[in-house]
C-alpha positions as a LaTeX table, in Angstrom:
\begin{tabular}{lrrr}
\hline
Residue & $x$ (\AA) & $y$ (\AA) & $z$ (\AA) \\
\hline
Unk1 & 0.00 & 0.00 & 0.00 \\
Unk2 & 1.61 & 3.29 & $-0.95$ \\
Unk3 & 2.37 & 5.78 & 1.33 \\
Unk4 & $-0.62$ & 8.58 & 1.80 \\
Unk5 & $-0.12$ & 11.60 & 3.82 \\
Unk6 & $-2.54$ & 12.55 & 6.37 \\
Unk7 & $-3.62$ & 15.10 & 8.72 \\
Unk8 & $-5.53$ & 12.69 & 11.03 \\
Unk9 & $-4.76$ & 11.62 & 14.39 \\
Unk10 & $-4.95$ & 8.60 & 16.28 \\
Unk11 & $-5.76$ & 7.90 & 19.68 \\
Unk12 & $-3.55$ & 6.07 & 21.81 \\
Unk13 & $-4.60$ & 3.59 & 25.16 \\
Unk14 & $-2.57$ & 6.21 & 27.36 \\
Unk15 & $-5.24$ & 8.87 & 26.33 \\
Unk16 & $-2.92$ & 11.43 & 24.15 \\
Unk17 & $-2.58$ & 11.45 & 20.51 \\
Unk18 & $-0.29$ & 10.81 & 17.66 \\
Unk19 & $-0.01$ & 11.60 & 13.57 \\
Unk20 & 0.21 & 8.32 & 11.54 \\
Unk21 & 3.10 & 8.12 & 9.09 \\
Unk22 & 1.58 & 5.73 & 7.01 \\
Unk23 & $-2.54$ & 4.76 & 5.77 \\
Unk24 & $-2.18$ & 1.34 & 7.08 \\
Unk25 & $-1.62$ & 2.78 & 10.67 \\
Unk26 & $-4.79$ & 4.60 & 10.77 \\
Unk27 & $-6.61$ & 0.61 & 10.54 \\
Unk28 & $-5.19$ & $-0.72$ & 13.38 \\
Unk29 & $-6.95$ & $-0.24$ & 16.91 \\
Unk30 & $-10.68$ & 0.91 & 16.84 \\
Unk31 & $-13.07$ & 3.04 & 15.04 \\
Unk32 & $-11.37$ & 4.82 & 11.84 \\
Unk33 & $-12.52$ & 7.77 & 9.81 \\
Unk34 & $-10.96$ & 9.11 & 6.80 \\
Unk35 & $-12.23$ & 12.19 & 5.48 \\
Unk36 & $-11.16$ & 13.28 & 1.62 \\
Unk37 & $-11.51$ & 16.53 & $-0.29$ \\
Unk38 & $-11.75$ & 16.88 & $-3.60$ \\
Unk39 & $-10.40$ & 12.90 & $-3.93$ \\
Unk40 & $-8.64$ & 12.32 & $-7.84$ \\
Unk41 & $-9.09$ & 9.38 & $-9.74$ \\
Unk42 & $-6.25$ & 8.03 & $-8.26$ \\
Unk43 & $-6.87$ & 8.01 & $-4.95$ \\
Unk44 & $-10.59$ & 6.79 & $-5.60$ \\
Unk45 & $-8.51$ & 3.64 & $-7.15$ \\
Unk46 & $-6.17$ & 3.39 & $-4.55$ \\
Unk47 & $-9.07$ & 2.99 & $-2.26$ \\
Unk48 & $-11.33$ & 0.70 & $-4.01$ \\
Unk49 & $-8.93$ & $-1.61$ & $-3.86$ \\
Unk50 & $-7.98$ & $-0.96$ & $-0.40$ \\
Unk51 & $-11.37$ & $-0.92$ & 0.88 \\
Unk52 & $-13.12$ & $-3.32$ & $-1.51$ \\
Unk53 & $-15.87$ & $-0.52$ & $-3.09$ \\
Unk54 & $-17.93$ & $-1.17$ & $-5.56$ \\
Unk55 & $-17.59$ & $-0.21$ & $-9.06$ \\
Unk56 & $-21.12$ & 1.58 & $-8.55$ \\
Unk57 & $-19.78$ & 3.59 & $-5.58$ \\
Unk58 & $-16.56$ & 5.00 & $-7.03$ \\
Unk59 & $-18.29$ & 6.26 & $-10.15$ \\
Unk60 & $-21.10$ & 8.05 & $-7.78$ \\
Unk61 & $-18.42$ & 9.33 & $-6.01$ \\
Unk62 & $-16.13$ & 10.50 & $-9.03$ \\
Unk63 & $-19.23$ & 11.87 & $-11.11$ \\
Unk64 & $-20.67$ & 13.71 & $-7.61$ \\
Unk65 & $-24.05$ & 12.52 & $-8.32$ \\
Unk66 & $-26.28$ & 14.53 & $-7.08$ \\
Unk67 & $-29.31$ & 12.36 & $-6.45$ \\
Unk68 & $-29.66$ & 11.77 & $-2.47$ \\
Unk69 & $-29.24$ & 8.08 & $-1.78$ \\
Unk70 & $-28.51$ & 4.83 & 0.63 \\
Unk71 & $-27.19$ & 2.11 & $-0.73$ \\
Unk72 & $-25.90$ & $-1.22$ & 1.50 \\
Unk73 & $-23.65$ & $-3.35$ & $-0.53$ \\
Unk74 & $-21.88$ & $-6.46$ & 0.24 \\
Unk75 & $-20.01$ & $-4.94$ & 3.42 \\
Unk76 & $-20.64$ & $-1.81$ & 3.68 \\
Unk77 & $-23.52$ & 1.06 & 2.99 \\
Unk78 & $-23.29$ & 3.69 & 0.93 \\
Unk79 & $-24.71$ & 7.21 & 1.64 \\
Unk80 & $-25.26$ & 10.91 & $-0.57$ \\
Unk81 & $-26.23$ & 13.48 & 1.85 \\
Unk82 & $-26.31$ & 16.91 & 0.04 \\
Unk83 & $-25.39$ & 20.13 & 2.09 \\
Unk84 & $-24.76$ & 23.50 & 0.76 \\
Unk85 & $-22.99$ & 26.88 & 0.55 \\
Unk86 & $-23.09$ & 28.54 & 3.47 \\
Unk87 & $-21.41$ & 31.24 & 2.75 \\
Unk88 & $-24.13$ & 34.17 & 2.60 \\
Unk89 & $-21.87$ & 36.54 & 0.48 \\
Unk90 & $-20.86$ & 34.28 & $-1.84$ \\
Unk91 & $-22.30$ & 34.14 & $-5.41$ \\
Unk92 & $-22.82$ & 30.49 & $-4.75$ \\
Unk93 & $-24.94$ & 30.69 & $-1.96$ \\
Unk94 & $-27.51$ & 27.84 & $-1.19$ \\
Unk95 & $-25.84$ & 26.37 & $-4.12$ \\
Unk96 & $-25.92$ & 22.46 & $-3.70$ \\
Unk97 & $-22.82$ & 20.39 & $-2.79$ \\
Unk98 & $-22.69$ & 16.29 & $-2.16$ \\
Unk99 & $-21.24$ & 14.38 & 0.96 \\
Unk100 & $-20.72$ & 11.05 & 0.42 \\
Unk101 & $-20.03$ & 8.30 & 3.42 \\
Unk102 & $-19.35$ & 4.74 & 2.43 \\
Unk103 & $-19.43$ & 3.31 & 6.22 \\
Unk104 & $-18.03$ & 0.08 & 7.02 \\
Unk105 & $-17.87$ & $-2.23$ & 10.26 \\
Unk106 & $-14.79$ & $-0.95$ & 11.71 \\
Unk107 & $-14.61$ & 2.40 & 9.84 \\
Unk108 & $-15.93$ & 5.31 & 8.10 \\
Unk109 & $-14.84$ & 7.08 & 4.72 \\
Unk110 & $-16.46$ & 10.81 & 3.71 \\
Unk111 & $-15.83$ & 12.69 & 0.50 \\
Unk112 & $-16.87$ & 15.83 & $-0.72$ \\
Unk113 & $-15.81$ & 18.18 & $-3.34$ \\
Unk114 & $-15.88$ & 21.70 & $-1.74$ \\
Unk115 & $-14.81$ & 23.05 & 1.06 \\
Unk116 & $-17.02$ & 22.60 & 4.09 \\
Unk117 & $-17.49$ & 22.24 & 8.54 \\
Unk118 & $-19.18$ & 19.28 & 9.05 \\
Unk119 & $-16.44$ & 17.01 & 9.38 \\
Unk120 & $-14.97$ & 19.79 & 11.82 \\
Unk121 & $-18.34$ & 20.20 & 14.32 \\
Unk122 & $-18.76$ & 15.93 & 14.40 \\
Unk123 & $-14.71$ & 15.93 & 15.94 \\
Unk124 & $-15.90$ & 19.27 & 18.46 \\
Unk125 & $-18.92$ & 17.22 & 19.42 \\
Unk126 & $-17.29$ & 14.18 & 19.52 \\
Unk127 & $-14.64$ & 15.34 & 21.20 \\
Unk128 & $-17.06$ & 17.05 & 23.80 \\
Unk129 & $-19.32$ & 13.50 & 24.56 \\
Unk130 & $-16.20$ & 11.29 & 24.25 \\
Unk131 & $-17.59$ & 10.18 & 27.68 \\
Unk132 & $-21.12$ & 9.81 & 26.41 \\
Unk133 & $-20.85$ & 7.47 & 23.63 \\
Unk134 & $-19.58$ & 4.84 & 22.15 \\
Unk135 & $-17.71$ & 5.76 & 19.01 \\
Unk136 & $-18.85$ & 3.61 & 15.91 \\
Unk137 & $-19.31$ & 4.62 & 12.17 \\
Unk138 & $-22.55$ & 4.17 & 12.45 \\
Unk139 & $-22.72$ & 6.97 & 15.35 \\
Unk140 & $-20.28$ & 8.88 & 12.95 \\
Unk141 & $-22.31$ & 8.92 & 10.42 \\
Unk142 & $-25.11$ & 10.15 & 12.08 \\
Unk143 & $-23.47$ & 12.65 & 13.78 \\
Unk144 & $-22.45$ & 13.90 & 9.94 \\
Unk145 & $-25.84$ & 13.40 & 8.90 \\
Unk146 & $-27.33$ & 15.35 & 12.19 \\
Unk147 & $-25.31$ & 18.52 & 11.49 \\
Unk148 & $-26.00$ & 18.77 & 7.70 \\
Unk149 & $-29.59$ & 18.67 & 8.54 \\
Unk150 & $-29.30$ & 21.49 & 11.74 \\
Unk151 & $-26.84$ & 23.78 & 8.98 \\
Unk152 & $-30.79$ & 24.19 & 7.11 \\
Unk153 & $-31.81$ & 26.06 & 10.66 \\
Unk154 & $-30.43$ & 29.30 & 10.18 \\
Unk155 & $-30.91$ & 29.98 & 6.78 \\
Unk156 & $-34.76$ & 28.82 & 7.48 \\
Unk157 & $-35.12$ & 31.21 & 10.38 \\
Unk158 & $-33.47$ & 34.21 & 8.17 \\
Unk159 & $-36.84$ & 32.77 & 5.48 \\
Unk160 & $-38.99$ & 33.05 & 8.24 \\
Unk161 & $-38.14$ & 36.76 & 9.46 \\
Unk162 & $-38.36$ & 37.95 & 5.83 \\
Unk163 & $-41.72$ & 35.98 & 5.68 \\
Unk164 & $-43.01$ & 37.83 & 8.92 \\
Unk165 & $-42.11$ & 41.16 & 7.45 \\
Unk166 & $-43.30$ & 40.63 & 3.86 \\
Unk167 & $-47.00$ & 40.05 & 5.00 \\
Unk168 & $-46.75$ & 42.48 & 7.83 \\
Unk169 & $-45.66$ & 45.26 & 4.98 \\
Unk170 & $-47.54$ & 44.33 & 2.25 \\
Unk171 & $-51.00$ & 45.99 & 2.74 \\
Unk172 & $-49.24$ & 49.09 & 4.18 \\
Unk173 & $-46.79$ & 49.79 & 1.21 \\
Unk174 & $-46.55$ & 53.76 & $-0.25$ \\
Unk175 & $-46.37$ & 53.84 & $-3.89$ \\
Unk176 & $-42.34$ & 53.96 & $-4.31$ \\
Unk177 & $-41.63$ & 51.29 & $-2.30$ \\
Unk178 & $-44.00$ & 48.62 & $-4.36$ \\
Unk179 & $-41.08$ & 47.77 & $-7.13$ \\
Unk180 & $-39.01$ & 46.79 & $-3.57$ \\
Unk181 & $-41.69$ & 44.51 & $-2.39$ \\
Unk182 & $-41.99$ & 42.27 & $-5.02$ \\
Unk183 & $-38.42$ & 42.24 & $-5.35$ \\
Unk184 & $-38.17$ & 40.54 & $-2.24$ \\
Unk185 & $-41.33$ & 38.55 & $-2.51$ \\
Unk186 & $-39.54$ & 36.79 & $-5.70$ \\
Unk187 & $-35.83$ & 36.39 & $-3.68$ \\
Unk188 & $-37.63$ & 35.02 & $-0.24$ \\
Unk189 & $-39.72$ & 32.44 & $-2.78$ \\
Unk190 & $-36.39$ & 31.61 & $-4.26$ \\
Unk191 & $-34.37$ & 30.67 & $-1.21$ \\
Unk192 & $-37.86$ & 29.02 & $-0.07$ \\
Unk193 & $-37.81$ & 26.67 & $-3.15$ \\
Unk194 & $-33.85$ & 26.21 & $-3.05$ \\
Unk195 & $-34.23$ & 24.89 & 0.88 \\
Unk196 & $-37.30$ & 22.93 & $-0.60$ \\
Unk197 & $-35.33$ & 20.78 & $-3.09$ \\
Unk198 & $-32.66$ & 20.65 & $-1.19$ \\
Unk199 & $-34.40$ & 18.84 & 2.28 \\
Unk200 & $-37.26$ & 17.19 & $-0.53$ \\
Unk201 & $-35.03$ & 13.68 & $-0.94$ \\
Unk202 & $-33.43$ & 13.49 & 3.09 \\
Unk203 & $-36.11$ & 12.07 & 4.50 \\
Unk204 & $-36.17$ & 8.95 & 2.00 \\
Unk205 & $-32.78$ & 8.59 & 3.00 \\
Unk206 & $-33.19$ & 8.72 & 6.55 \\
Unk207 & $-36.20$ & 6.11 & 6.41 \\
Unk208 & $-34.02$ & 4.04 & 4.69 \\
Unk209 & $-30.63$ & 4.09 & 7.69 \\
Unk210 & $-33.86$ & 3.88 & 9.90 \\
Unk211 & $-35.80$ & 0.66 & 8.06 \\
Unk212 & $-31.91$ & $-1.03$ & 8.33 \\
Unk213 & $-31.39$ & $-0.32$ & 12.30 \\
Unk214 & $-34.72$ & $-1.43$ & 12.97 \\
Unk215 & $-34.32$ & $-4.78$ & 11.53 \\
Unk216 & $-31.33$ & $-4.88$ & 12.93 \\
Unk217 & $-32.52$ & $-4.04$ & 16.08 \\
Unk218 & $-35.32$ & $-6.98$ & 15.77 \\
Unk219 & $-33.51$ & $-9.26$ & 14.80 \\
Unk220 & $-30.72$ & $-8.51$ & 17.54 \\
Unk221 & $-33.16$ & $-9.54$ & 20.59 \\
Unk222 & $-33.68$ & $-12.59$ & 19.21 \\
Unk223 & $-30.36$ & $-13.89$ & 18.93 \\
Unk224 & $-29.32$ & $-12.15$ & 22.39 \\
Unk225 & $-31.99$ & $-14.42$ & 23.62 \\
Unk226 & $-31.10$ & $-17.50$ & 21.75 \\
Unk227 & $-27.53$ & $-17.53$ & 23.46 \\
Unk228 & $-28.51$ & $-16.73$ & 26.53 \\
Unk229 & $-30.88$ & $-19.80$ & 26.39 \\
Unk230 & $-27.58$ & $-21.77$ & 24.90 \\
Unk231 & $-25.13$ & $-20.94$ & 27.71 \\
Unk232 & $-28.04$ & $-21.92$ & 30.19 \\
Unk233 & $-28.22$ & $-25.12$ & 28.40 \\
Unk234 & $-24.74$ & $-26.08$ & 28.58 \\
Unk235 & $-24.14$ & $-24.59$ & 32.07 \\
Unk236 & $-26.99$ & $-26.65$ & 33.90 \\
Unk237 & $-25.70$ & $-28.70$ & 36.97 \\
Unk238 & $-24.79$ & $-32.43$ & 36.58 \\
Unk239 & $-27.51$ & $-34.73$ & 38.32 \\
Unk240 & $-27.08$ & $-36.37$ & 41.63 \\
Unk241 & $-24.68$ & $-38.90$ & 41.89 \\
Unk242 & $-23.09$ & $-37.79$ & 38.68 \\
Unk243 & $-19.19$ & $-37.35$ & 38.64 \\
Unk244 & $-18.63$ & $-33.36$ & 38.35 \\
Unk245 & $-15.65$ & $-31.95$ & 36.41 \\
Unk246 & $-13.04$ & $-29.41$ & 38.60 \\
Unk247 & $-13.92$ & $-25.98$ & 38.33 \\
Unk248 & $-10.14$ & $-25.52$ & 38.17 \\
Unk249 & $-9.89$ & $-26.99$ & 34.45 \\
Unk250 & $-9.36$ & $-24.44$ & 32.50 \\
Unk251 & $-9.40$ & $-26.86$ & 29.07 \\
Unk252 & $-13.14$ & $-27.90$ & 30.06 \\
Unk253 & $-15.15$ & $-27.88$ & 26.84 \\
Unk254 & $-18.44$ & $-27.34$ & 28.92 \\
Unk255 & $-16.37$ & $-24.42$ & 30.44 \\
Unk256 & $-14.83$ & $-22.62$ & 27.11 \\
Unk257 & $-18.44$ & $-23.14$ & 25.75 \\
Unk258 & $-19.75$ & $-21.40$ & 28.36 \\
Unk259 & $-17.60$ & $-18.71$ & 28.41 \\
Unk260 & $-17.83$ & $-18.41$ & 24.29 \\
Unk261 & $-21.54$ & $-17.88$ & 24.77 \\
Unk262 & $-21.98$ & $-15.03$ & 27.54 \\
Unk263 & $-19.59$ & $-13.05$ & 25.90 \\
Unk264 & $-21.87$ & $-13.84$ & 22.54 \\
Unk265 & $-24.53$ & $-12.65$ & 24.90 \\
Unk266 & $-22.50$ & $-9.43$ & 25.84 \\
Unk267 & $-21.52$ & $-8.53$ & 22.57 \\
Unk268 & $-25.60$ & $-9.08$ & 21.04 \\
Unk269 & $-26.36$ & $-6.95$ & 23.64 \\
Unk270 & $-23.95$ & $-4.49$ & 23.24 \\
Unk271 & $-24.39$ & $-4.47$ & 19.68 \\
Unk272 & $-28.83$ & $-4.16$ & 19.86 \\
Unk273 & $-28.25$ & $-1.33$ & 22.35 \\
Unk274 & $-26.04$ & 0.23 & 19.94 \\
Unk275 & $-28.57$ & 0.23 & 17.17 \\
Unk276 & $-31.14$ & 1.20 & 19.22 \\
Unk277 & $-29.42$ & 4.40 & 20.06 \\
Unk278 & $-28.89$ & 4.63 & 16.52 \\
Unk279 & $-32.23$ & 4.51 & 15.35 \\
Unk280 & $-33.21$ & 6.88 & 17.92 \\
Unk281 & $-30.75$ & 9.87 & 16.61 \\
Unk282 & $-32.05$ & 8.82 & 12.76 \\
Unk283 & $-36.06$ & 9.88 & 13.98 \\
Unk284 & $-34.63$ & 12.76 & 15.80 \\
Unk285 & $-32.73$ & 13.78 & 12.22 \\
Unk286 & $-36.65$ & 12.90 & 10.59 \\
Unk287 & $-38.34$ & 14.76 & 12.76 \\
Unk288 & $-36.00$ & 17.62 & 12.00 \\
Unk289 & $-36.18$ & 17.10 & 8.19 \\
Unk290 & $-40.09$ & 16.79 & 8.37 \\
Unk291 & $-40.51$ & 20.05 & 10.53 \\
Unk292 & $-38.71$ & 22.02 & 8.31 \\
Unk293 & $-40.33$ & 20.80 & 5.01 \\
Unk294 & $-43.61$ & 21.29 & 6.85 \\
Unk295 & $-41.96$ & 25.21 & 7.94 \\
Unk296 & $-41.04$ & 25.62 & 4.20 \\
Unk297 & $-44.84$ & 24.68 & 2.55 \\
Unk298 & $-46.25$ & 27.33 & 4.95 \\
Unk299 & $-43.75$ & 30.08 & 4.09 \\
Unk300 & $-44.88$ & 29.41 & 0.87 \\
Unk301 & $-48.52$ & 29.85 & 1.04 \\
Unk302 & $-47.68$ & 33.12 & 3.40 \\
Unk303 & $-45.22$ & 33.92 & 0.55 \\
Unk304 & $-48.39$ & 33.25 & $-2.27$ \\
Unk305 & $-51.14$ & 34.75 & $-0.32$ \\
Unk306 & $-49.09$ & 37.81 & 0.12 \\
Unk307 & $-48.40$ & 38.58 & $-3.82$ \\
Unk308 & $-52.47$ & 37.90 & $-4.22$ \\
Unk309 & $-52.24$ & 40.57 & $-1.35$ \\
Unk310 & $-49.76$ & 42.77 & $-3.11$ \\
Unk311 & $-51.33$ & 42.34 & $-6.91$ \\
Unk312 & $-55.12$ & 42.89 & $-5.40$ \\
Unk313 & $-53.38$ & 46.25 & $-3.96$ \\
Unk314 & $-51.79$ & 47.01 & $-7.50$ \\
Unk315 & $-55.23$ & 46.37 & $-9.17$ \\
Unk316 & $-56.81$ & 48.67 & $-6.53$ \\
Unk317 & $-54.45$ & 51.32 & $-6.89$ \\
Unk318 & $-54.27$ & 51.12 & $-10.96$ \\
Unk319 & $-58.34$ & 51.29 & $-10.99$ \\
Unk320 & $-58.29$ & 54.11 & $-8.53$ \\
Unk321 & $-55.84$ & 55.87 & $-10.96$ \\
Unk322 & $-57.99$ & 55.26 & $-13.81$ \\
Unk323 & $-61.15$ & 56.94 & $-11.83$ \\
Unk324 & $-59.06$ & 60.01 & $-11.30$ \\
Unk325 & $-57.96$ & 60.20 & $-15.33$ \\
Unk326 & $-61.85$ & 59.70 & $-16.17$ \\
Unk327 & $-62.62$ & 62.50 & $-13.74$ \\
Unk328 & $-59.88$ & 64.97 & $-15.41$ \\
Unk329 & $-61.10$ & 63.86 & $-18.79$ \\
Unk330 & $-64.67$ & 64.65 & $-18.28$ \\
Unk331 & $-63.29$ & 67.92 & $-17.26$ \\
Unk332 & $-61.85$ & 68.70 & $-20.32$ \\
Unk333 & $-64.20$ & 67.40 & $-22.17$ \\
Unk334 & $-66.56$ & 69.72 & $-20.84$ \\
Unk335 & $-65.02$ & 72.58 & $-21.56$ \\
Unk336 & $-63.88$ & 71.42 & $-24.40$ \\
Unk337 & $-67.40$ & 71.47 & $-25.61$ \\
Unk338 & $-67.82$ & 75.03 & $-24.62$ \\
Unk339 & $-65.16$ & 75.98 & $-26.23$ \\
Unk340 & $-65.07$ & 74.31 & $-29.93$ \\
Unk341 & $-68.22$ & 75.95 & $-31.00$ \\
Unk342 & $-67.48$ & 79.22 & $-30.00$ \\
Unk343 & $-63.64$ & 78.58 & $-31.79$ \\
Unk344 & $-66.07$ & 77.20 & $-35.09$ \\
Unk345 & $-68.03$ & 80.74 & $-35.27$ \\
Unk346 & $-65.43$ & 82.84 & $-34.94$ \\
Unk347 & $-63.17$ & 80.75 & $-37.31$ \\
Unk348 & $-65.98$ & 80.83 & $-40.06$ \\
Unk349 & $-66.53$ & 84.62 & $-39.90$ \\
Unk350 & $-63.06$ & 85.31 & $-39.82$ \\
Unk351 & $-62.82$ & 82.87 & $-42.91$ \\
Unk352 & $-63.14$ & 84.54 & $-47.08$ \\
Unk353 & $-66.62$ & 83.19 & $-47.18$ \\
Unk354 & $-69.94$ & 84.32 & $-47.75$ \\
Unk355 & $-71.63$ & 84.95 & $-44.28$ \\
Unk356 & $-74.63$ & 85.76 & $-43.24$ \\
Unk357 & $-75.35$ & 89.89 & $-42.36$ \\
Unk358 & $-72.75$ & 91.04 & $-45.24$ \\
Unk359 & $-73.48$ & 94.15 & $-47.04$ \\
Unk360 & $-74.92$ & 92.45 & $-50.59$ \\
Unk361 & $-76.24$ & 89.04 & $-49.42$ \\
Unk362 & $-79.35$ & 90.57 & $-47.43$ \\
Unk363 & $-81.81$ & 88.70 & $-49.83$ \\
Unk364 & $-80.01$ & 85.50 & $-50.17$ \\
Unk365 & $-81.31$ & 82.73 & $-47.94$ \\
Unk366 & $-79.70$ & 81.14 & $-44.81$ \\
Unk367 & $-80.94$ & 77.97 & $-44.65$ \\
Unk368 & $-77.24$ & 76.48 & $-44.96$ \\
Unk369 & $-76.92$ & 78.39 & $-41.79$ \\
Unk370 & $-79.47$ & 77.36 & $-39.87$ \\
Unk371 & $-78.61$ & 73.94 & $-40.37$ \\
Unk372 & $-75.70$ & 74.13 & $-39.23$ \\
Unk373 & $-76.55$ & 75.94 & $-36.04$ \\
Unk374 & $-78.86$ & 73.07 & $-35.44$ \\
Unk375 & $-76.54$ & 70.17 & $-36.04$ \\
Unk376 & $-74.16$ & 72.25 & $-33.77$ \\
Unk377 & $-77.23$ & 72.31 & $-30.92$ \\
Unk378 & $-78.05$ & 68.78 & $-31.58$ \\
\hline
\end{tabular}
């Protein structure tokens, strides 16, 4: 295996820590995680080979599909969890980025692409329950999965304060600031739908980790009980009369047996509380992605009902405009009609034409004239 360089650290029995010099050390004692940015094709060989992952795997991986997903292959699961930009002045903001975990029984591997602080707040809170849990990927990948999801609770909160003030404002908006309003009403509906199709797939996902633990977690009380029954079998007293082994012998089959089975026992029960704990983080991550889809469908009709709001006050104001025009217009119009026949008369006797009243045309009759003073009346 060729030599990888690392900034991980491994914990030692004595309780301090120490920097691998080579990959292979970082496999030995306990629970690993290897987290990889922006892996090459390379390295995405080197560990497929390593690790055993599946053609299907590396090629999600190297293509960053995009498509939210859990997969369980042979010996290992496979999980794309997508996160985002966080970065509110960035020109990629809320822009969608993959994490991928392929988690195995002894170990953990995350990649992503871009530059990001899960992997940083899972070692602060791990590092602040050490003596709370019990460190296994599974755990670590829930713990990846539980801040991803609780990164969507600010940016939701910053939705829901513009949401408050867009349908406080609305109905109480002076006629510059409208142009502002819908502005925002069309970049709060944007982030809206962004954090929509961004939590829209994590729940399937979840369901899916969740559906595994729990048969898991039914399947481990059965064989917990099965070995206790087995170690009760083989450890029931000899009858009366019957020659008994030494308790000293430490080579007694009936003995080794024994012993085999309760740790068995130990470790089934070890292993069901384990998933239990596990499945109980994975609802709490649900209920968080269901609360906030639920959030994000009622910003939305708030969001809706407030443009009816705003284009019902547009409408209002346009038609209220349009009375005041019609009242300036029949204004006009009225005097207008005062005015044009008096302009007509004055602009026909001041015209080279034969009017009524001029020296000459005394006998000549004015019926032309009277008609048109009537069609004027009319």
């Amino acid at each position: 295996m060729p030599q990888i360089l690392t900034n991980s650290t491994v914990q030692t029995p004595d309780g301090g820590s120490e920097t691998p010099t080579v990959f292979s050390d970082l496999l030995k004692d306990g629970c690993y995680w290897l987290d990889i940015l922006d892996p090459s094709d390379f390295d995405m060989q080197i560990l497929a080979k390593h690790f055993h992952v599946h053609p299907l795997t590396i090629e999600d991986i190297s293509t960053e599909e995009q498509r939210e997903k859990y997969e369980v292959f042979r010996h290992y699961y496979f999980v794309c969890f997508r996160t985002f930009d966080q970065d509110y002045n960035s020109g990629s903001y809320l822009q969608p980025a993959s994490m991928y975990s392929v988690v195995f029984r002894d170990g953990i591997i995350t990649f992503h692409f871009r530059p990001a602080n899960h992997h940083l707040n899972v070692l602060r809170r791990m590092e602040q329950l050490h003596s709370h849990i019990t460190l296994t990927p599974d755990w670590i990948n829930y713990a990846i999965l539980d801040d991803i999801t609780d990164s969507f609770a600010s940016p939701i909160q910053t939705i829901e304060y513009e949401v408050d003030s867009i349908d406080d404002l609305v109905l109480l908006l002076r006629e510059n600031e409208t142009t502002d309003m819908l502005r925002r009403i069309g970049s709060c509906r944007k982030n809206v739908m962004a954090m929509s199709r961004l939590l829209a797939n994590k729940a399937d996902v979840v369901r899916g980790l969740m559906k595994r633990f729990d048969e898991r977690y039914a399947v481990a009380p059965l064989a917990s009980s099965s070995a206790t029954a087995a170690a009760t079998t083989t450890a029931t007293p000899a009858p009366v009369g019957a020659s008994a082994a030494p308790s000293g012998k430490k080579n007694d089959p009936n003995h080794t047996t024994n012993n085999n089975n309760n740790m068995l026992t130990a470790l089934g029960a070890q292993n069901h509380y384990r998933d239990g704990e596990i499945l109980l983080y994975l609802g709490d991550i649900l209920d968080h992605v269901l609360t906030m889809l639920q959030s994000l469908g009622s910003y939305e009709k708030i969001l809706d009902r407030s443009h009816s709001n705003y284009l019902a006050q547009i409408s209002l104001e346009i038609n209220q405009l349009s009375n005041k025009t019609n009242e300036v217009v029949g204004t006009l119009t009225f005097f207008a009609s005062l005015i044009v026949p008096m302009t007509f008369i004055t602009g026909l006797w001041g015209m080279n034409v034969h009017v009524p009243g001029q020296p000459g045309q005394e006998d000549t009759p004015l019926y032309w004239w009277w008609a048109l003073v009537g069609s004027m009346a009319l």
